[in-house]
N, C-alpha and C positions, 0 to 999 in steps of 0.2 A: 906418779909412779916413774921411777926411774930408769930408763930404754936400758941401762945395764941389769936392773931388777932381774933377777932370781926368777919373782915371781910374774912376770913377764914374758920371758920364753917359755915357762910351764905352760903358760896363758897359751901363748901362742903357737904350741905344740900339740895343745888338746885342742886347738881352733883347728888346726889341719887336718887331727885325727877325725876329728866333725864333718871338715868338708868333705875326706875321701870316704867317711861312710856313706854321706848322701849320694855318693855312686855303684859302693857297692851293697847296701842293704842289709846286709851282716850287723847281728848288734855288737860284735866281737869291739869293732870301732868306737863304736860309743862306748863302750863301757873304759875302753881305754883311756877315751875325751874324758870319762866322769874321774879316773883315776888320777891322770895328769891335773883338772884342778883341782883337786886334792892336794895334789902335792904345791899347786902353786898358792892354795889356802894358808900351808905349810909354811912354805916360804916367806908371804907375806908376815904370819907371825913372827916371823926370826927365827925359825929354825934352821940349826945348820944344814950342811949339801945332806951331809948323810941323813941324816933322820930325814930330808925329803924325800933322799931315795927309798929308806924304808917305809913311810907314808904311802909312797909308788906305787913296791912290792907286794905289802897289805892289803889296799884297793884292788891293783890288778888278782891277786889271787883269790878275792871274793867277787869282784864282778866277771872277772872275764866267766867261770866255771857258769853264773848265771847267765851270763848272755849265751853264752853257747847251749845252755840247757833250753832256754829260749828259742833259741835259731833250729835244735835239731825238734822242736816240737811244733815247729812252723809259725811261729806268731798267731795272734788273735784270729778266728776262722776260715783256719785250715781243713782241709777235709782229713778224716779219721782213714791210716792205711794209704794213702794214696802212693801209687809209685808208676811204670807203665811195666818195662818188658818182666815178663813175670810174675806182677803180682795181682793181674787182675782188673787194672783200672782203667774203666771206663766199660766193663765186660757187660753185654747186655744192652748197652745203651744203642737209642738212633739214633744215626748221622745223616748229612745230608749231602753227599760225595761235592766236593772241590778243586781247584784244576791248578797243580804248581805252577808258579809263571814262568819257568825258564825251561818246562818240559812234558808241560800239560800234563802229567803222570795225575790219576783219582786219587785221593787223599782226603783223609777224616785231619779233620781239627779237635785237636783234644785240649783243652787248656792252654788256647792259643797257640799252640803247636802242633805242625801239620806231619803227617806217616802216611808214607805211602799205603796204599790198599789194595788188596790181592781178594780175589771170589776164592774159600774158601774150599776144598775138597771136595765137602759133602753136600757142595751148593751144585755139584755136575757144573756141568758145560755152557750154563748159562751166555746168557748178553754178556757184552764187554761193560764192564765197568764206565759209567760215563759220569762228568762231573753234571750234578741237578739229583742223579739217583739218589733215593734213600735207603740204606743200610743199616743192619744191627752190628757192632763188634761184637766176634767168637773170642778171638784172643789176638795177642802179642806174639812175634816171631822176631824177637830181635828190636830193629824199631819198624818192621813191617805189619801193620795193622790186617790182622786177616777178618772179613766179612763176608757177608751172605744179603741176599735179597730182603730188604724188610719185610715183605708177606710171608716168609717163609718162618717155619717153625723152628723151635730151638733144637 
């Protein structure tokens, strides 16, 4: 293959498109990588620029719509509904309070990510919050995780 080839840089366009997917995780990338060599399939046979480009256009407007329909459906087992402030996620669940490192502040880990945690209203005046406590999440305030005492009723 010829380093001025056509079907070379297509190559090596959808090789890049490839590497910065494997950073961002997005299938939107790959589908683009599968687009480009397509078109440098294209190429390869002797098609002219143009019809690679339309080869491109073709590709990209069938896979991208799929990868994105993909990506907004979370990939292979995701959980059904998941979101945090406002929809409910994680509502009910025990936690086992945790201490941020740059300001000790109690905090729930929720799907590796940590919210701060506030004793909720209806929890009265209770103990201070310490990390080791166990808690149930009430709700979301924002990304301020509000709880209650685990022995405590709903």
């Amino acid at each position: 293959m010829d380093f001025l080839s056509p079907a070379l840089w297509w190559l090596l366009a959808g090789l890049a498109a490839l590497l910065v997917e494997l950073l961002t995780g997005s299938y939107v990338l790959l589908a683009l990588a599968a687009a480009l060599a397509l078109s440098a399939l294209a190429a390869w046979l002797g098609a002219s620029f143009t019809l690679q480009l339309i080869v491109l256009a073709i590709a990209c407007a069938v896979l991208v719509p799929l990868a994105i329909r993909q990506l907004r459906r979370g990939g292979r087992g995701a959980k059904k509904g998941f979101g945090v402030a406002g929809t409910g996620a994680g509502r009910g669940q025990r936690f086992v309070l945790v201490s941020r490192d740059f300001d000790d502040a109690p905090c729930i880990k929720l799907d590796g990510d940590l919210y701060r945690a506030r004793l909720a209203d209806e929890a009265g005046g209770g103990p201070a919050l310490r990390p080791g406590d166990e808690v149930t999440l009430v709700r979301f305030e924002g990304t301020q995780a509000v709880v209650r005492p685990a022995g405590e009723g709903s």
